[in-house]
C-alpha positions in Angstrom: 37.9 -108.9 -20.3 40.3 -106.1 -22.3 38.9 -102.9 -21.9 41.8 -101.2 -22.8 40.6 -99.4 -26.5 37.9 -98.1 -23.9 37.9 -94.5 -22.8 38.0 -93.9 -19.4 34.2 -92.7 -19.2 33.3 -95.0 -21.2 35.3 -98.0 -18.9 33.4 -96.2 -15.9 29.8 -97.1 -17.9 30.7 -100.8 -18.5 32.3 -102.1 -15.3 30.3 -99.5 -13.1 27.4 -101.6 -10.7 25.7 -98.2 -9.3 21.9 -99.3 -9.1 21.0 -96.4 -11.1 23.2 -95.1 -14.4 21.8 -92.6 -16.9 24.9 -92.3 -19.5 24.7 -88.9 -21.5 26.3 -90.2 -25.2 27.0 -87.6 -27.2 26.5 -88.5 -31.1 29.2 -90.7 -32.4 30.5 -91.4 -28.7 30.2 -95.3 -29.2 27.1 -95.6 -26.9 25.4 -99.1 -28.6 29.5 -100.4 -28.3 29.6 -99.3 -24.7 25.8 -100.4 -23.5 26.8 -104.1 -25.8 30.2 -104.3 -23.7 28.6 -103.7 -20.5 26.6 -106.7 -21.2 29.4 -108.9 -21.5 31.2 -107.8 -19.2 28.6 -108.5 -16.4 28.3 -112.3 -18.1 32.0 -113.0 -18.4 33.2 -110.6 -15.0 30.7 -110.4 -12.8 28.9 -114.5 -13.5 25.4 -112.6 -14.0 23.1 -115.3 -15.4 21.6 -114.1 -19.2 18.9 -114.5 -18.5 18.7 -112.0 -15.7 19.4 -109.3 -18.4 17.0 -107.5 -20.4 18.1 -104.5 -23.1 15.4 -102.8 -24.7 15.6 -100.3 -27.9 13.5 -98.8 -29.9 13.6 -100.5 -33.7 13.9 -104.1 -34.3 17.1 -103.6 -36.7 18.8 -101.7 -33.2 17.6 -105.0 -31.4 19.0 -107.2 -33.8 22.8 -105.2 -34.4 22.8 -105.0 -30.4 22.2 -108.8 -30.5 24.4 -109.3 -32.8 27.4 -108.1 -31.5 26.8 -109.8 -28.3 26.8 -112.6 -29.5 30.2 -111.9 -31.2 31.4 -110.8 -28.0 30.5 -114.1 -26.5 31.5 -115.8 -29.1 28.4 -117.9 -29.1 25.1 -118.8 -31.3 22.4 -117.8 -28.6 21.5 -115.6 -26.1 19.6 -116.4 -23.1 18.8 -112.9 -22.3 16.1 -110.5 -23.9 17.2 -108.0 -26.2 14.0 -106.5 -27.8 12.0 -103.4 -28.6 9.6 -101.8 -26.0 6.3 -103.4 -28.4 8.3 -106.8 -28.2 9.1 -107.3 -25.2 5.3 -106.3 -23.8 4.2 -108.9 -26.2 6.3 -111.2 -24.2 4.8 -110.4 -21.1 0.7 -110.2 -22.4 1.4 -114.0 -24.4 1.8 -115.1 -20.4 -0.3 -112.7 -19.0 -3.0 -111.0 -21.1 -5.7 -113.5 -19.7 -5.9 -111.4 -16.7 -7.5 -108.4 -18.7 -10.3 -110.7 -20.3 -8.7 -111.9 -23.4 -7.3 -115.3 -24.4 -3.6 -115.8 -25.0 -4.0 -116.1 -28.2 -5.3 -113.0 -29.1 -5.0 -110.8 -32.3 -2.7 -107.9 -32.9 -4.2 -105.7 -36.2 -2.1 -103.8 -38.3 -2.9 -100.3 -39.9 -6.1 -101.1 -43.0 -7.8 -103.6 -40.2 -7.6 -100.4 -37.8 -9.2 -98.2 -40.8 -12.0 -100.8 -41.9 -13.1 -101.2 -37.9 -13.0 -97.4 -38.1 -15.2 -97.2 -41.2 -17.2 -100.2 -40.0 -17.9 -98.0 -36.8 -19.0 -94.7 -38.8 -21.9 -96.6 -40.6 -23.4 -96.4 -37.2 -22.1 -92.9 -35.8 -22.4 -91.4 -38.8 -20.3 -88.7 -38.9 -18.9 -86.6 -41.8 -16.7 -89.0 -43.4 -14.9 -86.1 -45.2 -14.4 -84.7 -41.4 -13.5 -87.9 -39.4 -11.0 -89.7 -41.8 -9.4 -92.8 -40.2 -5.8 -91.7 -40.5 -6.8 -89.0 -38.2 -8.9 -90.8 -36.0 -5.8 -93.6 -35.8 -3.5 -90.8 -34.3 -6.0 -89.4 -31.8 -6.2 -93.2 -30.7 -3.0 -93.2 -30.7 -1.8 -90.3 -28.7 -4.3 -90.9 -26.3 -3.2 -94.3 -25.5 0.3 -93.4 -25.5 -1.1 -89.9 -23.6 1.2 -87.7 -25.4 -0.9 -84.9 -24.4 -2.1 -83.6 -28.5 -5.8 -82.9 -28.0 -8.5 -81.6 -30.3 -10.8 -78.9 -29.5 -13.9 -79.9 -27.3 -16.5 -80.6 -30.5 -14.4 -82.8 -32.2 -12.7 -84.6 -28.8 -16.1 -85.7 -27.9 -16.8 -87.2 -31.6 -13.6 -88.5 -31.4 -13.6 -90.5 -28.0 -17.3 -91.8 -29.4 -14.8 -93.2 -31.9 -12.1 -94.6 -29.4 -14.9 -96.2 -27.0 -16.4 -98.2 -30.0 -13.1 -99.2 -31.0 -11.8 -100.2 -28.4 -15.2 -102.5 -27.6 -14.9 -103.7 -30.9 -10.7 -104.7 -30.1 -12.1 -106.4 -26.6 -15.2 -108.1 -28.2 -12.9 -109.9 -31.2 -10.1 -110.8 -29.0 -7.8 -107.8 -30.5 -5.0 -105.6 -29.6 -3.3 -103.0 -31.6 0.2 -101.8 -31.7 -0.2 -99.3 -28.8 -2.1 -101.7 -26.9 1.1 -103.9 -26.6 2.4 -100.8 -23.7 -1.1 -99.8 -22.5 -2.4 -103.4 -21.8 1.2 -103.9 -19.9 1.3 -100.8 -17.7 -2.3 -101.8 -17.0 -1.5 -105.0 -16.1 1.0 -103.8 -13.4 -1.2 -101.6 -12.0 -3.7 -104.0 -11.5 -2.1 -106.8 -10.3 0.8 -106.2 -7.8 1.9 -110.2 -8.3 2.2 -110.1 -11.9 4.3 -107.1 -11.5 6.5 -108.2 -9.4 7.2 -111.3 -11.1 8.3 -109.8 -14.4 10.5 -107.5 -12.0 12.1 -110.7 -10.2 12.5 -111.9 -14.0 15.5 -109.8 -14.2 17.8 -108.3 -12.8 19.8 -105.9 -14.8 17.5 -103.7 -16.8 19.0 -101.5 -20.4 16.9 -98.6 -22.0 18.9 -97.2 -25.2 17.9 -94.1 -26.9 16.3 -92.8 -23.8 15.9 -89.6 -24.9 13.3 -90.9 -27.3 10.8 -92.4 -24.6 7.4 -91.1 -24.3 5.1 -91.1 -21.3 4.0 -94.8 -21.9 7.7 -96.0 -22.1 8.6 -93.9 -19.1 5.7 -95.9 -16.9 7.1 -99.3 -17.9 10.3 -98.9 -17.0 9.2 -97.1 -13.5 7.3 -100.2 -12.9 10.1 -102.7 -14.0 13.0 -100.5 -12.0 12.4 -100.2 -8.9 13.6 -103.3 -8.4 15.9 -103.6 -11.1 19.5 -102.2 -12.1 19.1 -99.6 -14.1 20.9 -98.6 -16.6 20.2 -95.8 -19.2 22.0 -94.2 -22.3 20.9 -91.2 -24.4 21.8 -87.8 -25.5 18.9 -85.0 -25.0 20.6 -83.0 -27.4 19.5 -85.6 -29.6 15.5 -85.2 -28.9 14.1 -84.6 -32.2 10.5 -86.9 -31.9 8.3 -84.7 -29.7 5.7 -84.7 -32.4 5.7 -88.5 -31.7 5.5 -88.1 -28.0 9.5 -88.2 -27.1 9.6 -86.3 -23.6 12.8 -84.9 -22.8 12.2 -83.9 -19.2 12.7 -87.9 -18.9 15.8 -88.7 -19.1 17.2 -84.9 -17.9 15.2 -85.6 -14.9 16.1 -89.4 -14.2 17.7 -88.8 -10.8 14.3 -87.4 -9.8 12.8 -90.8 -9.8 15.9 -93.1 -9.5 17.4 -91.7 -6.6 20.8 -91.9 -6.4 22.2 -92.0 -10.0 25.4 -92.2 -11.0 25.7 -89.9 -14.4 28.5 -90.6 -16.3 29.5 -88.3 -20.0 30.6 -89.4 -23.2 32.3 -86.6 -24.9 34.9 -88.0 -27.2 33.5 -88.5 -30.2 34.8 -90.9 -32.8 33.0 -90.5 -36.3 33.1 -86.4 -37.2 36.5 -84.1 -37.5 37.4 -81.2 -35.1 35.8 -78.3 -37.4 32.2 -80.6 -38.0 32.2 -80.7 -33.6 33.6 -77.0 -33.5 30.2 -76.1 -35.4 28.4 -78.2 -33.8 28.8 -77.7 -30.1 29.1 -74.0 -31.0 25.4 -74.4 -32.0 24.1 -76.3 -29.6 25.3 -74.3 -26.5 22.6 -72.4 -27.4 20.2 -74.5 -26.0 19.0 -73.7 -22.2 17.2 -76.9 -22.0 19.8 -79.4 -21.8 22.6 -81.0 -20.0 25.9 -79.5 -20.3 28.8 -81.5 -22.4 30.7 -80.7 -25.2 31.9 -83.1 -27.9 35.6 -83.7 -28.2 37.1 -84.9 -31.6 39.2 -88.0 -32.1 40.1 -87.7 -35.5 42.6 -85.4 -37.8 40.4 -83.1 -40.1 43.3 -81.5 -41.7 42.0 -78.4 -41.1 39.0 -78.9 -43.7 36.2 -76.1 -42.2 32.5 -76.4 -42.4 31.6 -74.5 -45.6 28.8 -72.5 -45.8 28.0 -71.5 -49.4 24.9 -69.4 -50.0 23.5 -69.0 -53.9 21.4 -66.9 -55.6 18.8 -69.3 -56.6 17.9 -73.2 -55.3 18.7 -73.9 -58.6 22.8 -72.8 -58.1 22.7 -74.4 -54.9 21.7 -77.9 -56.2 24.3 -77.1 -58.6 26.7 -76.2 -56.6 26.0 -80.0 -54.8 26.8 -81.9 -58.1 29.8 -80.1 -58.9 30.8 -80.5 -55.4 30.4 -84.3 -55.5 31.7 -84.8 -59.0 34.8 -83.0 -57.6 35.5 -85.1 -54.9 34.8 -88.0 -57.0 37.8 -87.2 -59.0 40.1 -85.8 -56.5 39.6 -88.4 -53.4 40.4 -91.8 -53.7 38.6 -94.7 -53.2 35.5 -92.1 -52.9 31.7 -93.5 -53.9 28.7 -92.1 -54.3 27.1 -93.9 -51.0 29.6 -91.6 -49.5 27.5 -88.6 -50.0 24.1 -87.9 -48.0 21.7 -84.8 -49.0 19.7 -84.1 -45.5 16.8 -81.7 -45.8 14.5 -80.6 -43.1 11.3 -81.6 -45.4 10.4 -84.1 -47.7 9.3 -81.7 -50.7 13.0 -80.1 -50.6 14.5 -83.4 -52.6 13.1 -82.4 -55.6 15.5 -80.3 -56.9 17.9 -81.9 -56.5 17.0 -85.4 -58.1 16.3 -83.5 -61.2 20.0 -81.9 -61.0 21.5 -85.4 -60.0 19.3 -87.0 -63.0 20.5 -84.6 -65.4 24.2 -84.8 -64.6 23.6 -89.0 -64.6 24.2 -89.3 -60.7 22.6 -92.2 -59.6 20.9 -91.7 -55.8 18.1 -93.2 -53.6 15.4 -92.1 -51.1 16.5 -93.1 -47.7 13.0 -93.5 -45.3 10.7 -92.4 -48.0 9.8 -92.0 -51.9 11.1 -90.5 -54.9 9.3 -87.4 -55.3 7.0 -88.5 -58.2 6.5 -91.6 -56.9 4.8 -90.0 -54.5 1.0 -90.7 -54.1 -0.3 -86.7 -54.1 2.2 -85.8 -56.9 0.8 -89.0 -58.7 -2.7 -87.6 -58.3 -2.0 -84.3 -58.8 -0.6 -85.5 -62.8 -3.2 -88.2 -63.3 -5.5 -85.1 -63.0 -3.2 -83.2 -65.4 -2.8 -86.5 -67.8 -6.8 -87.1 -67.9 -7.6 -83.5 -68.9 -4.6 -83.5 -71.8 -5.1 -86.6 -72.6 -8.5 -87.9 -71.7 -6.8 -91.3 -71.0 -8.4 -94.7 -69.4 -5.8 -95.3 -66.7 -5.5 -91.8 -65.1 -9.3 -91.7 -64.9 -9.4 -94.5 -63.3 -6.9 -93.5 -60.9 -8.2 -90.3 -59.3 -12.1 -91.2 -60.1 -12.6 -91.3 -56.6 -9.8 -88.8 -55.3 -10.9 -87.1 -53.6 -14.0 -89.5 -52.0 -17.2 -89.8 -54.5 -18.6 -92.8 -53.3 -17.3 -94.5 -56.3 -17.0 -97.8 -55.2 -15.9 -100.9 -57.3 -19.0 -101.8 -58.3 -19.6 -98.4 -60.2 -15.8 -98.7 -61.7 -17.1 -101.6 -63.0 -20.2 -100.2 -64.7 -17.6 -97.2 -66.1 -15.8 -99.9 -67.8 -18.3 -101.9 -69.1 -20.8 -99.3 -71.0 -17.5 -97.5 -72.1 -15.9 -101.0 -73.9 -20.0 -101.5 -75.0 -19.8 -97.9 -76.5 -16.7 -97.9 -77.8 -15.5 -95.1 -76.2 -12.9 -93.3 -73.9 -14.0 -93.7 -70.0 -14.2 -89.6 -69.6 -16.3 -89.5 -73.2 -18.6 -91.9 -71.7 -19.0 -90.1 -68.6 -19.1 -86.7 -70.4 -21.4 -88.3 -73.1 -23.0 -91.1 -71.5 -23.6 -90.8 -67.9 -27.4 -91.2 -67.3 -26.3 -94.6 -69.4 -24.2 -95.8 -67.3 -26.6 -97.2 -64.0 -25.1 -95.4 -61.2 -27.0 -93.6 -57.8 -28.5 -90.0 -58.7 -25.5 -89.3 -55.8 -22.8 -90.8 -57.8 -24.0 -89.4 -61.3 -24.6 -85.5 -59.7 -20.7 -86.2 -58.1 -19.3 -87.5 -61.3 -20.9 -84.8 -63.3 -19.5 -81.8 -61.2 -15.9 -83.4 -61.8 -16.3 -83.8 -65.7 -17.4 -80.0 -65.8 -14.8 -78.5 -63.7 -12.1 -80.3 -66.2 -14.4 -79.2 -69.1 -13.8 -75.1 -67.3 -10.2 -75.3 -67.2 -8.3 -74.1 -70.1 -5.1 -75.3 -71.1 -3.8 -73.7 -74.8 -0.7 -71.9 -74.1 -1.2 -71.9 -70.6 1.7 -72.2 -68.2 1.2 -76.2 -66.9 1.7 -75.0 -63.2 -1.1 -72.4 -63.2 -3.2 -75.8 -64.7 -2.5 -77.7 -62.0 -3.0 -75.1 -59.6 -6.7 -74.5 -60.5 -6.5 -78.6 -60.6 -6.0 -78.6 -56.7 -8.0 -75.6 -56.1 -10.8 -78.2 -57.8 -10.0 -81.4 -56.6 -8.3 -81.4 -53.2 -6.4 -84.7 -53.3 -5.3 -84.5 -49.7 -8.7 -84.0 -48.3 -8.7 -87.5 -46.4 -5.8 -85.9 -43.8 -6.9 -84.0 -41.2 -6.5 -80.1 -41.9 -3.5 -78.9 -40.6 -1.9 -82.4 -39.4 1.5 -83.1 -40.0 0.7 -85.5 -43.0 -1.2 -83.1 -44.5 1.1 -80.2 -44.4 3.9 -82.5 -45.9 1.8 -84.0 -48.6 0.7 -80.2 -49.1 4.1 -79.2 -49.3 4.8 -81.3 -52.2 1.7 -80.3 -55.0 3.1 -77.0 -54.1 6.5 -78.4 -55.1 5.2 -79.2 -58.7 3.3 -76.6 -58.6 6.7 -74.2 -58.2 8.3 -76.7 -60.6 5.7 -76.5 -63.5 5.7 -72.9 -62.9 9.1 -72.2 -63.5 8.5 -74.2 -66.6 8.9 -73.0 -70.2 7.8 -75.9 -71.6 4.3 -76.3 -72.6 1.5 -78.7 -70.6 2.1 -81.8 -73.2 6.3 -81.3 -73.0 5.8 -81.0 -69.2 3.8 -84.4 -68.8 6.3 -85.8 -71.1 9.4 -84.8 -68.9 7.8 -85.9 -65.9 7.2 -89.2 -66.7 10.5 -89.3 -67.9 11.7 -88.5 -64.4 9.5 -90.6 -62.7 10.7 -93.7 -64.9 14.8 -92.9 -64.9 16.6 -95.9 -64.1 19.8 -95.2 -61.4 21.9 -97.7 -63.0 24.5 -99.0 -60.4 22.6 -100.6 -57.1 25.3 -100.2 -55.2 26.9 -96.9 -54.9 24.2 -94.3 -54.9 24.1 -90.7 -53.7 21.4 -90.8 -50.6 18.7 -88.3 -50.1 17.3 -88.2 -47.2 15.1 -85.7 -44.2 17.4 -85.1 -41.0 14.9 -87.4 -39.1 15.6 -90.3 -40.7 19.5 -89.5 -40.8 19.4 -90.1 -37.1 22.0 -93.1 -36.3 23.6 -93.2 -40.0 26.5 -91.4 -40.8 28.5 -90.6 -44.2 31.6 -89.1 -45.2 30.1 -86.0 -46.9 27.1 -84.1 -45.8 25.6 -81.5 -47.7 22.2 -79.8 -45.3 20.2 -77.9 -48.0 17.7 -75.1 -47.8 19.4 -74.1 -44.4 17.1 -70.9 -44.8 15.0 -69.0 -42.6 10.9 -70.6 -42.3 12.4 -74.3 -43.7 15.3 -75.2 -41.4 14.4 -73.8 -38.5 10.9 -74.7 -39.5 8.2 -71.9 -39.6 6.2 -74.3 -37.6 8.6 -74.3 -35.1 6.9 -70.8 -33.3 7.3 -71.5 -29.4 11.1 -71.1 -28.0 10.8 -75.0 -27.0 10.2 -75.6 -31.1 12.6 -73.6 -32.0 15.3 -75.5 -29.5 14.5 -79.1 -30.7 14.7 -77.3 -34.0 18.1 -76.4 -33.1 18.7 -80.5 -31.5 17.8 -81.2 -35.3 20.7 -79.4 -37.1 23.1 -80.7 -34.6 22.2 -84.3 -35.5 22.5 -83.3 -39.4 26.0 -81.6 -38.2 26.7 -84.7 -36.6 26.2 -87.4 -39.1 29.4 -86.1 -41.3 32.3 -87.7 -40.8 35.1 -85.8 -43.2 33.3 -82.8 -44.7 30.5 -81.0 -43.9 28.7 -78.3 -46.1 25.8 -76.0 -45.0 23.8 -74.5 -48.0 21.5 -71.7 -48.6 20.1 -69.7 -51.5 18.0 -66.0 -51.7 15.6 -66.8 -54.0 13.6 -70.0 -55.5 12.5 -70.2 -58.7 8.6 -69.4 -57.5 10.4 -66.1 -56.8 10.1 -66.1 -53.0 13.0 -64.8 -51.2 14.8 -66.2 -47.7 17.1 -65.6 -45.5 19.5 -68.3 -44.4 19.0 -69.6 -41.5 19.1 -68.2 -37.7 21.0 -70.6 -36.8 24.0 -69.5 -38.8 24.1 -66.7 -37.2 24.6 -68.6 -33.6 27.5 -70.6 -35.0 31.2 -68.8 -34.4 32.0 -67.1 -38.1 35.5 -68.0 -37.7 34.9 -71.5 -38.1 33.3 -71.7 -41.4 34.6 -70.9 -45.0 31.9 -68.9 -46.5 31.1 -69.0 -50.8 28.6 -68.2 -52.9 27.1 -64.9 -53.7 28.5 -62.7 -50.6 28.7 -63.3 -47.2 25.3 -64.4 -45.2 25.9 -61.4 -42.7 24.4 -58.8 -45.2 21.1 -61.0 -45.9 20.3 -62.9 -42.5 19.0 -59.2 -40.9 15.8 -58.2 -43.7 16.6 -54.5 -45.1 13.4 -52.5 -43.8 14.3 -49.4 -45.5 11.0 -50.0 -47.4 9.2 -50.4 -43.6 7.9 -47.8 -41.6 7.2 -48.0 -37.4 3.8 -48.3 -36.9 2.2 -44.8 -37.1 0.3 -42.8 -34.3 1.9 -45.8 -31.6 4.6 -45.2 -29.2 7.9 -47.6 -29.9 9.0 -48.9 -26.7 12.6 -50.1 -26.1 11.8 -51.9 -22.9 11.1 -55.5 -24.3 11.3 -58.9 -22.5 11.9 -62.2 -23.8 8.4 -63.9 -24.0 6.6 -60.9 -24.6 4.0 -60.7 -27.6 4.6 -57.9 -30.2 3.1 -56.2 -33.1 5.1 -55.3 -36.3 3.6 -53.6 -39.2 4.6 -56.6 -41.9 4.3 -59.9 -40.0 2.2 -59.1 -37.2 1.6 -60.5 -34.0 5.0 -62.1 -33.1 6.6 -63.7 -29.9 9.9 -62.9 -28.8 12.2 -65.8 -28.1 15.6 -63.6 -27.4 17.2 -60.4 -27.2 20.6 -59.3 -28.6 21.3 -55.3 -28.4 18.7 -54.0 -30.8 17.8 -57.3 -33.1 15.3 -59.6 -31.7 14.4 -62.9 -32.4 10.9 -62.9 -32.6 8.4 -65.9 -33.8 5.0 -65.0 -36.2 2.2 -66.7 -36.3 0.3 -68.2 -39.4 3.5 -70.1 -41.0 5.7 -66.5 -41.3 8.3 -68.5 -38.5 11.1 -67.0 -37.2 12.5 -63.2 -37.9 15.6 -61.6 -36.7 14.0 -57.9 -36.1 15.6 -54.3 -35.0 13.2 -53.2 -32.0 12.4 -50.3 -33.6 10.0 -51.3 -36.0 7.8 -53.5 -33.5 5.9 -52.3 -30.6 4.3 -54.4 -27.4 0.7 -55.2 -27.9 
């Protein structure tokens, strides 16, 4: 087998027959090329039987590429070995084995609306506040607790929501049911349980792959304890690229692998072969400052032509979007054999795409939404302008879009009735209920409900009235997000974004009727062209893609690092995040900040500029970042009457006299980095306007 366009390290991963391998792959290191290789070449070199091999990932389209090119490897139409995800392959194992636990082999697995009509089935009994208990937050707590990721709620509503999870689950067991996360629970049960089963699934195979194993969580990490024992092991990941904790992703796993298989053989892959020197110079030079991690350093492959990282700030978001359109119109012209799908916007949240598809759409750029929607396509902004529509307009469909959004116990049925009297009156659906309500046969619940929402649209006024200070008394009203669980991360996201058009309408000089009218311009453009298409997209879902040019917007202090991110572990995966933005740019990589949004809120750009070595970036824009990233506090005062002390140490709590109570996270000379509470984030500070508590 030629191994010769190999690396050394990475010949050392594929030929290497150590019983236990964790390989640390840094981004763009060829890790899926070396863990595909190392299959063949224990088939073709070392006669190992197929079937004796099982790979597992973590999507089905990384199961299918790493199929695929095994298959090409082997030149051959099938594989006898299992390449799968962690769900798939425990489905494997319960189709033989389930019967064990008490259900029949050919049990059910539900998806997500089965899992939220059980849930609602289950409240008619319970009887909790449905307004409360909503099943998309009752789903996670399920979910994390099956998966144990350790997210609990406070002791009143843990003990309404395991009421939940015991009926539930009884309900699952009674009609022959599994769910998604069952697929992992039932199969580490099953194991422990019932030593034979476990040990024949470990006889199975013999040579046992776990790719992306930074991502695994605490459910994951049991299987494959189980399974390895007895197994070869082998293991590929990069902690610096741990960004899913929220999901339950535990990086002490694979940086403490030797712990548990004991001994491993670690091998590095540094060389990277996607980004150009100055893209790795920034990136590395960021990343170092990470204390939780294991030590490597990427090492370029590729001729940049001495193209730095450029790091332009503007005055407003507004010059920054611009700035990205002239920038890719520019290269358009000047590169050849340069498209549009060469071009990726990454922002840290979803909101942040706004902006710029109104810039792109106005300058006739076509893009698309990579992992999510367009912003007005979006089900809250949809909501939040049905509202806006049905008190400009009056109109049928909107009405009958947010009638019961938020929840009014308007059910079908009573649609129905709204529609009928309406068409027997003649009239418009909101005149009828405005007009016609006691008319219409509905519950005295349903009328009093319908009847407060007809009023508060009657209060609002909209003559010459900016349209974003309408909509914000419409979501002060009707709180379209109220079936998401206060403070979740669905509900900050979705929160996020009425704020968004909020800002947008705001900023507005048009009046309410033009605004409606440009919007649903937007939210109708067609991008022409299919195939070449600028792509927008959050730095999550960038993970494993890569593109030529790479633009990461709103690099600014409380959005990227996020001003959620308040522990010094948050603020390091928030740091693991850029680097994977950093990393997915193969020719040119720009970072971008502005001091002002058009709300009129001011930032600073990001911390994490400041921990990258100046003399690798080109700076542009309105001045150099230097005089903005440090706030001026010639307006501040100490706090009076209080003695300052100079003595601080890193974890310490703090007061200041603007943000509070803060945490600090490090200490350089006199600035401190210092995280606030209640959504302020992360402030650089001079010690001498905060005191200890």
């Amino acid at each position: 087998m030629d191994l010769s366009n190999f690396n050394t390290n990475q010949r050392q991963a594929i030929i290497s027959i150590s019983p236990y391998i964790k390989v640390i792959a840094g981004a763009g290191s060829g890790k899926t090329s070396v863990l595909t290789n190392r299959i063949v070449y224990l088939i073709k070199e070392k006669q190992v039987n197929p079937k004796k091999i099982l790979a597992i990932t973590f999507t089905n389209k990384a199961a299918n590429e790493m199929k695929q090119r095994v298959l090409n490897l082997l030149n051959i139409d099938k594989f006898d070995g299992m390449i799968a995800t962690f769900h798939g392959f425990c489905l494997r194992i319960l189709k033989e084995d389930i019967n064990l636990l008490g259900y029949s082999k050919n049990f059910n697995i539900v998806d997500g609306d089965d899992q939220k009509r059980i849930l609602k089935e289950i409240n008619k009994t319970l009887n909790y506040d449905s307004t409360v208990f909503v099943p998309n937050s009752i789903i996670n707590y399920i979910s994390n607790k099956k998966n144990d990721y350790g997210f609990y709620y406070d002791d009143e509503l843990s003990q309404a929501y395991d009421e939940f999870y015991v009926r539930y689950q009884a309900y699952l067991k009674e009609n022959d049911s599994v769910d998604f996360d069952d697929l992992i629970l039932l199969v580490n049960r099953l194991f422990a349980c019932n030593k034979d089963i476990l040990d024949k699934w470990r006889y199975r195979y013999h040579y046992l792959h776990v790719d992306e194993f930074q991502d695994i969580n605490k459910a994951q990490y049991q299987l494959i304890k189980y399974l390895g024992k007895e197994l070869n092991v082998f293991v590929v990941g990069d902690p610096d690229q741990n960004i899913y904790s929220w999901r339950g992703a535990c990086l002490d796993f694979i940086l403490n692998f030797e712990k548990d298989f004991y001994p491993s053989e670690v091998i590095k892959l540094e060389y990277n072969y996607r980004s150009s020197k100055h893209i790795l110079d920034v990136a590395n030079s960021l990343i170092v400052h990470n204390k939780n991690r294991i030590d490597k350093v990427l090492k370029p492959t590729i001729d940049d032509k001495n193209i730095k990282v450029l790091n332009y700030v503007g005055r407003t978001d507004e010059n920054e979007a611009d700035f990205v359109v002239n920038e890719i119109n520019n290269i358009i012209s000047e590169v050849e054999g340069v498209n549009y799908q060469d071009f990726a916007i990454l922002y840290r949240a979803n909101y942040i795409s706004r902006v710029f598809e109104s810039k792109l759409l106005d300058n006739n750029i076509p893009y698309q939404i990579i992992g999510g929607q367009k912003f007005f396509e979006r089900k809250e902004i949809k909501d939040m302008i049905a509202y806006l529509k049905l008190l400009v307009n009056k109109d049928n469909l909107s009405l009958l879009r947010i009638i019961n959004t938020p929840k009014r116990k308007i059910g079908e049925v009573a649609i129905s009735k709204v529609v009928n009297t309406s068409n027997n009156l003649n009239v418009l659906y909101f005149d009828c209920l405005k007009d016609h309500l006691n008319e219409i046969g509905l519950t005295q619940v349903q009328k009093n409900n319908l009847n407060i929402m007809i009023n508060e649209l009657l209060s609002i006024e909209i003559d010459n009235v900016n349209p974003g200070i309408i909509l914000e008394k419409l979501f002060a009203y009707f709180d379209v997000i109220n079936e998401y669980k206060y403070g979740s991360d669905e509900y900050i996201s979705r929160k996020e974004n009425i704020q968004e058009l909020i800002n947008y309408a705001k900023s507005s000089e048009m009046n309410v009727t033009d605004f409606i009218q440009s919007i649903s311009l937007d939210s109708t453009h067609e991008d022409g062209n299919d195939d070449y298409k600028v792509n927008l997209l959050s730095v999550h879902n960038a993970k494993g893609l890569e593109f030529k040019y790479v633009f990461v917007v709103f690099f600014v202090d409380g959005i990227f690092p996020s001003k959620y991110a308040f522990s010094k572990e948050g603020l390091e995966e928030e740091r693991r995040l850029a680097y994977v933005a950093f990393t997915r740019a193969k020719k040119q990589l720009f970072l971008l900040s502005h001091i002002q949004s058009y709300d009129y809120s001011n930032h600073s750009s990001s911390i994490f500029l400041k921990e990258i070595e100046q003399d690798l970036l080109d700076k542009a824009g309105i001045y150099a970042y230097d005089n903005h990233l440090v706030p001026d506090y010639s307006e501040e005062k100490v706090i009076e009457n209080k003695e300052v002390s100079s003595d601080f140490q890193v974890g310490e709590n703090i007061e200041h006299p603007k943000f509070k109570i803060g945490n600090i996270l490090a200490i350089d000379g006199d600035i401190l980095t210092i995280a606030f509470e209640h959504g302020i984030g992360i402030k650089y500070i001079n010690k001498n306007f905060i005191r200890k508590l």
